[in-house]
C-alpha positions as CSV (number, residue, x, y, z in Angstrom):
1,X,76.9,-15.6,61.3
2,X,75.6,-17.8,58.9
3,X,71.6,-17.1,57.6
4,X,70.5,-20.7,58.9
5,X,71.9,-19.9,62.5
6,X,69.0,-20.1,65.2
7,X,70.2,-17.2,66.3
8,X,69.9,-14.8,63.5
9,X,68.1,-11.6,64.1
10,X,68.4,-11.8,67.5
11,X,71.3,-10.8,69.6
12,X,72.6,-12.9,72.8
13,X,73.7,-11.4,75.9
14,X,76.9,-11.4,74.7
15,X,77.1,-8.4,72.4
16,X,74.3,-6.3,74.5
17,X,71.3,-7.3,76.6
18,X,68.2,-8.1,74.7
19,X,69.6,-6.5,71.6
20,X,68.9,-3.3,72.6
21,X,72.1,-1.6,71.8
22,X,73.2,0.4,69.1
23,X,74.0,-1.7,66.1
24,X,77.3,-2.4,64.5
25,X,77.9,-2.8,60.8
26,X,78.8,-6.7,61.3
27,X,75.3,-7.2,63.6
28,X,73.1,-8.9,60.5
29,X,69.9,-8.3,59.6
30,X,67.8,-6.2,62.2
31,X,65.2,-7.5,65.0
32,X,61.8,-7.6,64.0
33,X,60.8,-6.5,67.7
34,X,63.4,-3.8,67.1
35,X,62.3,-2.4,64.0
36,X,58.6,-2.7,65.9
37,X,60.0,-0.6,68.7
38,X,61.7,2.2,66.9
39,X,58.7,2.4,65.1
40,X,56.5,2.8,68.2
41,X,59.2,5.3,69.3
42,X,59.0,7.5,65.8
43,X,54.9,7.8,66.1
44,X,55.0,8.6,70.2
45,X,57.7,11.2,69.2
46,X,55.3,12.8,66.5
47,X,51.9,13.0,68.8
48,X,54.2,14.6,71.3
49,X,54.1,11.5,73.9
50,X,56.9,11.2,76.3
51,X,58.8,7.8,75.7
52,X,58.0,4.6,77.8
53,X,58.9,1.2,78.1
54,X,58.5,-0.6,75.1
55,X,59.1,-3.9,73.8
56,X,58.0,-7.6,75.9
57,X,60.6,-6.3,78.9
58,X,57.6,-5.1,80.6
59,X,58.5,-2.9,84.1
60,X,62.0,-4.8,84.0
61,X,63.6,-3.1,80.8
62,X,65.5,0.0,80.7
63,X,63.0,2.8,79.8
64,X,62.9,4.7,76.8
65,X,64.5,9.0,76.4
66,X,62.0,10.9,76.4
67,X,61.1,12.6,72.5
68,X,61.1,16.1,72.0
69,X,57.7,17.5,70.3
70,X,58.6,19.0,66.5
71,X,56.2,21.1,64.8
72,X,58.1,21.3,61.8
73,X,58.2,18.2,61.3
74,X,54.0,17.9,61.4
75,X,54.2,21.3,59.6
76,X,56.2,19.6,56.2
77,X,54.7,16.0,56.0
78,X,51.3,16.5,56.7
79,X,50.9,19.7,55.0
80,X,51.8,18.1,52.4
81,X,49.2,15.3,52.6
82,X,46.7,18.0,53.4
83,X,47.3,20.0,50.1
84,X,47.7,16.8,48.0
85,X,44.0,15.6,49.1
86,X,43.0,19.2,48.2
87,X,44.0,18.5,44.8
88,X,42.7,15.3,44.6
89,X,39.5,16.8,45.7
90,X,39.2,19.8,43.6
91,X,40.1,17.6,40.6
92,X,37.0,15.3,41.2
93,X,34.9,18.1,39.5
94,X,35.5,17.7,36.5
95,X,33.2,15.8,34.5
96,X,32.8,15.6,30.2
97,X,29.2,16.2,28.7
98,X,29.3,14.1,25.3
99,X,27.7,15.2,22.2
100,X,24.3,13.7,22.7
101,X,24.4,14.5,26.7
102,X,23.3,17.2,28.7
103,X,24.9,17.4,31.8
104,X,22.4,19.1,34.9
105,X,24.3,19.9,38.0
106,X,22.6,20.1,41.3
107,X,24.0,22.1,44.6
108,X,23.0,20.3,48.0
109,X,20.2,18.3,45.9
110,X,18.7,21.3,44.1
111,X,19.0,22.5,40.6
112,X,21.8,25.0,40.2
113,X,22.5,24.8,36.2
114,X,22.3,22.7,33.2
115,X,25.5,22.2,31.0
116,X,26.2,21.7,27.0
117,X,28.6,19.3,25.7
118,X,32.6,20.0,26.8
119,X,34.6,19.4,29.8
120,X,32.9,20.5,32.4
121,X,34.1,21.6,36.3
122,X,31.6,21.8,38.9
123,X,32.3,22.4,42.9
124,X,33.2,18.7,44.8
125,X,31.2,16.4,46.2
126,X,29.0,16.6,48.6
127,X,28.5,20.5,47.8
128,X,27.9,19.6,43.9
129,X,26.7,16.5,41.9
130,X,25.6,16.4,37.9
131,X,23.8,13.8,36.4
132,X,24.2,13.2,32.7
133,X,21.0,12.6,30.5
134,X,20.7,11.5,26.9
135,X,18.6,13.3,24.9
136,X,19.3,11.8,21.1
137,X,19.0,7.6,22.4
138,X,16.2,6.0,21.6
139,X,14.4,4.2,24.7
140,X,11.8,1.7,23.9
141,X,8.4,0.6,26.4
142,X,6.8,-2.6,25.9
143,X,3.2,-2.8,26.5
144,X,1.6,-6.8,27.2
145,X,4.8,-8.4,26.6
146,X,8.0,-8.4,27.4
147,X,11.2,-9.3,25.1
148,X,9.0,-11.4,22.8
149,X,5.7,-11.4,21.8
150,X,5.4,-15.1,23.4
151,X,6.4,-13.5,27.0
152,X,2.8,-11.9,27.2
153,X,1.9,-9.8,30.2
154,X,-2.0,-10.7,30.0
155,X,-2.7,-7.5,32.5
156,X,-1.6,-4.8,30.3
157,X,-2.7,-7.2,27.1
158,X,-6.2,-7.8,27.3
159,X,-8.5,-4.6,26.3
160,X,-12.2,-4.1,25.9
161,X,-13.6,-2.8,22.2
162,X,-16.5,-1.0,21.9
163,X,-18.7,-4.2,20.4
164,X,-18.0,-5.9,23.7
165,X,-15.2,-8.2,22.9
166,X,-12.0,-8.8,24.2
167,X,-8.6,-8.5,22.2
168,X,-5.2,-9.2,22.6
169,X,-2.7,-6.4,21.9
170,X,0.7,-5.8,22.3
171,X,2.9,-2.7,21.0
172,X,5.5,-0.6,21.8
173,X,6.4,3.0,22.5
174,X,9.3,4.3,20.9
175,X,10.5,7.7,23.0
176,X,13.8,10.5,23.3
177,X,14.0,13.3,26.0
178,X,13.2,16.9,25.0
179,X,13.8,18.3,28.4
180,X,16.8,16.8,31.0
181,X,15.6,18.9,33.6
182,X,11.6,17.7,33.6
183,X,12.7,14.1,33.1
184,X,14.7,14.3,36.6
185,X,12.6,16.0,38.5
186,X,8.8,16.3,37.4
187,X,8.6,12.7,38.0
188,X,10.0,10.1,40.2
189,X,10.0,7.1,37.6
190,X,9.5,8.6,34.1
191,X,9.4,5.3,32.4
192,X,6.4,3.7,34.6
193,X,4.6,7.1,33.4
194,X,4.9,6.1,29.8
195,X,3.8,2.7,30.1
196,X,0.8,4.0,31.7
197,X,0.3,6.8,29.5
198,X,0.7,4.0,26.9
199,X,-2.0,1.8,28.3
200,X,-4.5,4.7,29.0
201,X,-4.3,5.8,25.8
202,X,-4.7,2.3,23.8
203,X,-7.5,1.5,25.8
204,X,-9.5,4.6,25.5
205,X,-9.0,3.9,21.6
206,X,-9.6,0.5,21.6
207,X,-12.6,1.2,23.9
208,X,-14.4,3.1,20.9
209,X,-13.3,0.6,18.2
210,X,-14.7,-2.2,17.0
211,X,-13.5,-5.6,17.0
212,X,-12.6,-6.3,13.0
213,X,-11.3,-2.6,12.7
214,X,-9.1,-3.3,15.5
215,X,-7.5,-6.4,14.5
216,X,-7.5,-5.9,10.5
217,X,-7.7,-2.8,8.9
218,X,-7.5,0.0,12.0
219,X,-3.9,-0.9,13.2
220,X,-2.0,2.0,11.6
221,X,-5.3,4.7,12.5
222,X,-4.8,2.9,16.2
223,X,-0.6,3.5,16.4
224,X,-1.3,7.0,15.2
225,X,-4.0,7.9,17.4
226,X,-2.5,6.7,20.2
227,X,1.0,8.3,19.4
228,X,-1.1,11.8,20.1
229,X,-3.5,10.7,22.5
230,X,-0.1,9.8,24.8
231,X,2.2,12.5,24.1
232,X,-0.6,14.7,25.0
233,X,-1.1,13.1,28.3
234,X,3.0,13.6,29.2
235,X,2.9,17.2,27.9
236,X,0.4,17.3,31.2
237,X,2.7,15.7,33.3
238,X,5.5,17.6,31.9
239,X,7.8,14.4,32.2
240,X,9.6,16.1,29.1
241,X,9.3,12.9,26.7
242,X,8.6,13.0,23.2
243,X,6.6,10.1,21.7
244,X,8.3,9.0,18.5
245,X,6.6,5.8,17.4
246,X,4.0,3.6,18.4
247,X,4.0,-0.1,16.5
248,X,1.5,-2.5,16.4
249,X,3.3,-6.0,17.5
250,X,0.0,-8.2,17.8
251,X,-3.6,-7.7,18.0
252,X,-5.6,-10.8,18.2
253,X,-8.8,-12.7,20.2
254,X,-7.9,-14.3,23.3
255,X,-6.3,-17.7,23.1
256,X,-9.3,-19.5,24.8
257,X,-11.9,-18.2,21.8
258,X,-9.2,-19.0,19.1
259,X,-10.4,-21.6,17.6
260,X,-14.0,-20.4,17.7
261,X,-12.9,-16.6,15.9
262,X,-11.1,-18.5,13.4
263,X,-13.9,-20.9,11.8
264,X,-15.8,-16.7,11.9
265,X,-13.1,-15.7,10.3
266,X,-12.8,-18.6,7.6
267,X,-16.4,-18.0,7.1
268,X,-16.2,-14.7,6.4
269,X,-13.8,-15.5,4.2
270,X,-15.9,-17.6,2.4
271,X,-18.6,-14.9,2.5
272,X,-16.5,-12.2,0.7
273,X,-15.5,-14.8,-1.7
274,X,-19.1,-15.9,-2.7
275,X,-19.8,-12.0,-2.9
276,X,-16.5,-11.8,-5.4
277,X,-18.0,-14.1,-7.2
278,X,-21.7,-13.0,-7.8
279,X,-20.2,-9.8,-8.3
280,X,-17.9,-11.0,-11.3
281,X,-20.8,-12.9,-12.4
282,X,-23.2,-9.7,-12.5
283,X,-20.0,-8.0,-14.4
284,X,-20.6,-10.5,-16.9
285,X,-24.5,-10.9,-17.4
286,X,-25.0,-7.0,-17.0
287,X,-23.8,-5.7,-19.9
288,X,-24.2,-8.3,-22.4
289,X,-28.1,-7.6,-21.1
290,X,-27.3,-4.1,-21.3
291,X,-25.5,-4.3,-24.8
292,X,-28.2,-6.7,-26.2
293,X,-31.3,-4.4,-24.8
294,X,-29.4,-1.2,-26.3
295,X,-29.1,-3.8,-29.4
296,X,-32.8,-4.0,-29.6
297,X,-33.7,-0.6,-28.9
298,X,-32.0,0.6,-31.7
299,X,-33.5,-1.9,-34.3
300,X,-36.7,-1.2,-32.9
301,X,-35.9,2.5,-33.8
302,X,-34.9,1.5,-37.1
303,X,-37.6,-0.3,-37.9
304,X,-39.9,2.2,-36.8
305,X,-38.4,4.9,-38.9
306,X,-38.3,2.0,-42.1
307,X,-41.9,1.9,-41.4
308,X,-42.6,5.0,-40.8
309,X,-40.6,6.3,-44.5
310,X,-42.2,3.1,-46.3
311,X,-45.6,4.4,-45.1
312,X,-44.6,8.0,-46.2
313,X,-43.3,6.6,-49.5
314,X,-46.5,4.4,-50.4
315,X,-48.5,7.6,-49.9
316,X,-46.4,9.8,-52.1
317,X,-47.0,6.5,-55.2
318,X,-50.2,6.6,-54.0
319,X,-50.9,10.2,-54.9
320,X,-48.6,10.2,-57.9
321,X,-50.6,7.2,-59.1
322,X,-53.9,8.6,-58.2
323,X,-52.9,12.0,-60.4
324,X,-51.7,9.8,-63.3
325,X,-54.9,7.9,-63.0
326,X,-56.6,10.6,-63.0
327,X,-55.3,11.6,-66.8
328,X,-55.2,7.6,-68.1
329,X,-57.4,5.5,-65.8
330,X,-57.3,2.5,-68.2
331,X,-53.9,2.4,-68.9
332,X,-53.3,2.9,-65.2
333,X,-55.6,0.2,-64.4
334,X,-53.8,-1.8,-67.0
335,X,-50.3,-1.1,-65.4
336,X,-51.7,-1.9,-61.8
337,X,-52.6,-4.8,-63.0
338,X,-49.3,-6.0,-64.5
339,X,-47.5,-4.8,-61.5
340,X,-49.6,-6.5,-59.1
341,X,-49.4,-10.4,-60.9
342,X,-45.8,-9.7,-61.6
343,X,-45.5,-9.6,-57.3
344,X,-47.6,-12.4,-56.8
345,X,-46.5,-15.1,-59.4
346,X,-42.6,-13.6,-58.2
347,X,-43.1,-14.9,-54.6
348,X,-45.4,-18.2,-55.6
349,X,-44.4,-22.0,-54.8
350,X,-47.2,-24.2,-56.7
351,X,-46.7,-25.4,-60.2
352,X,-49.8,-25.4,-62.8
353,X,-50.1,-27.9,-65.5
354,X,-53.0,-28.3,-67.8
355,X,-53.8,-31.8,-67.6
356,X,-56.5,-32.3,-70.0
357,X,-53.8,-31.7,-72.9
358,X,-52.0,-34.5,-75.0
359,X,-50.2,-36.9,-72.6
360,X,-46.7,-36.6,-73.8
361,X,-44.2,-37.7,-71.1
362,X,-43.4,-34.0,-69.3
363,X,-40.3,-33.8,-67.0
364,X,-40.6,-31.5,-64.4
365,X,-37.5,-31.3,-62.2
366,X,-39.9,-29.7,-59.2
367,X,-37.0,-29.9,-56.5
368,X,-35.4,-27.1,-58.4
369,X,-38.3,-25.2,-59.5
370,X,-39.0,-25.0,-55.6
371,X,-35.6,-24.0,-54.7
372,X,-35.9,-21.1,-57.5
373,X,-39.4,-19.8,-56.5
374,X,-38.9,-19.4,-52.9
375,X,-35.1,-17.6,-53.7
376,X,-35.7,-15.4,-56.5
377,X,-36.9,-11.9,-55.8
378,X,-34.3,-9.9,-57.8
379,X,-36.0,-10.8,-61.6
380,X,-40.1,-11.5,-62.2
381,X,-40.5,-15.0,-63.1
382,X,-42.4,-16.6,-65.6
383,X,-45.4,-19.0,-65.4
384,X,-43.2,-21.8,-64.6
385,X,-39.9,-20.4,-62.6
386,X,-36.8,-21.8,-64.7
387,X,-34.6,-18.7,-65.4
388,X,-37.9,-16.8,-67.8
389,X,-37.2,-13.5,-69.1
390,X,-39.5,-10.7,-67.4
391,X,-40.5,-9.9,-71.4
392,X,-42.4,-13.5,-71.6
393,X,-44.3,-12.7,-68.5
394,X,-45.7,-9.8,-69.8
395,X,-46.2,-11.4,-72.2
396,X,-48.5,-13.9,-70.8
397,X,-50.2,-11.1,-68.4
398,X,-51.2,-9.6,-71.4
399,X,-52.6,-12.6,-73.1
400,X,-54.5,-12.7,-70.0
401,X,-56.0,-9.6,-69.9
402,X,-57.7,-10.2,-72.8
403,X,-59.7,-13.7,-71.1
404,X,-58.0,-15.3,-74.5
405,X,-55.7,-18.3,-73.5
406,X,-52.8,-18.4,-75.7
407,X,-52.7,-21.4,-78.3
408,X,-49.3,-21.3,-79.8
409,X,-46.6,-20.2,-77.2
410,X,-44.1,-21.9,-75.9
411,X,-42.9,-21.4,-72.6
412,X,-39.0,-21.0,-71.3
413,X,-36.9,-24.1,-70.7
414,X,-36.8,-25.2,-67.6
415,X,-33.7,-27.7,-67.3
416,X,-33.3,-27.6,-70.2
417,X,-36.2,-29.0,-71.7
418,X,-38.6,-26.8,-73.6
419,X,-42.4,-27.3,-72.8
420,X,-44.6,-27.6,-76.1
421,X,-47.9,-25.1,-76.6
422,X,-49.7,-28.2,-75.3
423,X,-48.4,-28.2,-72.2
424,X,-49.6,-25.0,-70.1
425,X,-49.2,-24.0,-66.1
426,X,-52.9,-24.4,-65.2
427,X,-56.1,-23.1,-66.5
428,X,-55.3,-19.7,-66.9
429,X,-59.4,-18.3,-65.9
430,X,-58.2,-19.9,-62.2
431,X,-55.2,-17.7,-62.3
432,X,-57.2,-15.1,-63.4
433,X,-59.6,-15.2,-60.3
434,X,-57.1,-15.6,-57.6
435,X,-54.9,-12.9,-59.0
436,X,-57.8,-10.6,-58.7
């Protein structure tokens, strides 16, 4: 029979009724009602049915022989599948704890044991579970924001400070297990604990801050507190958390007063840099005043002690001169004398000429006869201050002394040009009187 015939797979009458003979080699490929049959057949045979009809025949087929009940047969194949879905079961207890695991193992629901790193076996489900915690991961809380800091969850953001102002923060919590066994069971969702342990905490801190220590300079003090002030809070709970970091992302005014806090903060700025400057200024005026006052003092003292030895030293002459005069009083009247002209013609600026002499043409160069008078105080000078030897102004004194005016002395050159014994520096009784 060829695989396109229509009537392939299905006996006619010919061979046997309905195809339900026995087959022969040369039949083909078998009936799909057959194959449904002996099927049906096979299963009634292994629940222990007796055989009926079977097929579409209905009531007008021939009926099927009845099937004997075999137990060995149910006692080999299902036995088998039995013991295989023992295995199958048995071997669903094994579990592997890594490294950084612990693995806790619970008996109808309640604890029973908590397991260390390893392969692990544990009774089947549903008389035993485990659940597998990681104690070395690091799990991270975000507190008013979420994924970035422009995500901002105003509710958990916006805190109170103690000066009665409002700030924007945002930080997170950095935690790791200590305890697999308080995390499960102590509470029913351990992370919503830290956020609010998290929260609590901040805001109590925050709460008793000011406004400029909480946005500049108190950030780090704030993170630290508030690391201790939370894990003290879940040691309470016993949620078996330990708190490893607390960071600072933001901490700023509320975006409606922004523009207001930063012209404060621009002139505060400008405060503490007119403060910086004064204060460099002061650094500069303070000593110099303090240098030049110390300056001062200290001349002041030295002058004071000049004065003071001068005055010592003048008494001393004075009674060394008083006991001389006491053995010579003319010659130490005489000596006084001399002394005292010598001082006063030394520091003199006027120039004495006799004019009632003979009118010869006299060149006086006064310009430099100033300049030497007022400068000299190392040598005596003469009558007439031109570079005179102290001798010639003794001299003179002398001549004076006696109330006789000289007649026939010359006096030094001045520039050169020697003055003639007519030619005198002023009436010498008027230099008398104003020398005494």
């Amino acid at each position: 029979m060829s695989i396109n015939d229509p009537q392939w797979g299905n006996r006619g009458s010919d061979d046997k009724p309905n195809g339900n003979g026995p087959r022969r080699p040369n039949d083909g490929p078998p009936d799909l009602e057959e194959l449904w049959r002996d099927f049906n057949r096979k299963l009634s045979g292994m629940m222990g049915k007796k055989g009926g009809g079977g097929g579409n025949n209905g009531g007008d087929g021939p009926r099927m022989p009845p099937v004997d009940f075999n137990p060995k047969f149910l006692s080999g194949g299902l036995g088998l599948l039995v013991g295989l879905i023992a295995i199958v079961w048995l071997a669903s207890g094994f579990y592997i704890v890594d490294a950084s695991q612990r693995g806790v193992v619970l008996q109808f629901g309640k604890l029973t044991e908590t397991t260390e790193p390893g392969l692990r076996w544990r009774l089947p489900y549903p008389i035993q579970s485990h659940e597998l915690v990681n104690l070395t991961g690091v799990r991270t809380v975000e507190i008013g924001y979420r994924g970035s800091e422009r995500n901002k969850v105003l509710k958990e953001a916006l805190m109170l400070t103690d000066d009665e102002n409002i700030v924007n923060i945002q930080f997170a919590v950095q935690y790791i297990l200590k305890d697999p066994v308080e995390f499960l069971f102590n509470n029913r969702h351990p992370e919503e604990a830290v956020i609010g342990a998290a929260e609590t905490a901040v805001r109590e801190i925050v709460g008793k801050s000011k406004m400029d220590f909480v946005l500049y300079e108190g950030r780090e003090q704030i993170a630290s507190d508030a690391s201790r002030l939370m894990q003290d809070i879940l040691d309470r709970y016993n949620a078996g958390i330990l708190i490893s970091k607390v960071t600072m992302q933001n901490a700023q005014p509320p975006e409606q007063v922004q523009a207001a806090f930063d012209d404060a903060v621009k002139a505060g700025q400008d405060r503490e840099r007119q403060k910086n400057e004064g204060q460099a200024y002061a650094n500069d005026v303070i000593p110099r005043a303090r240098g030049t006052a110390a300056r001062l003092m200290e001349e002041a003292q030295g002058y004071r002690e000049r004065v003071i030895s001068t005055a010592q030293g003048d008494a001393s002459r004075f009674r060394q001169i008083q006991t001389e005069y006491a053995k010579a009083p003319e010659v130490t009247r005489q000596r006084m004398y001399l002394e005292t002209m010598q001082q006063i013609y030394a520091n003199t600026t006027k120039v004495m000429v006799d004019a009632k002499g003979q009118g010869n043409l006299l060149y006086l160069p006064l310009d430099k006869l100033m300049g030497a008078a007022s400068g000299a105080a190392a040598a005596p000078q003469g009558m007439i201050d031109g570079g005179g030897s102290a001798a010639a102004a003794t001299r003179q004194s002398s001549a004076f002394s006696g109330g006789v005016p000289p007649q026939s002395e010359s006096f030094p050159a001045v520039g050169g040009n020697p003055l003639n014994a007519n030619t005198r520096a002023g009436s010498l009784g008027t230099r008398e009187r104003e020398a005494r």
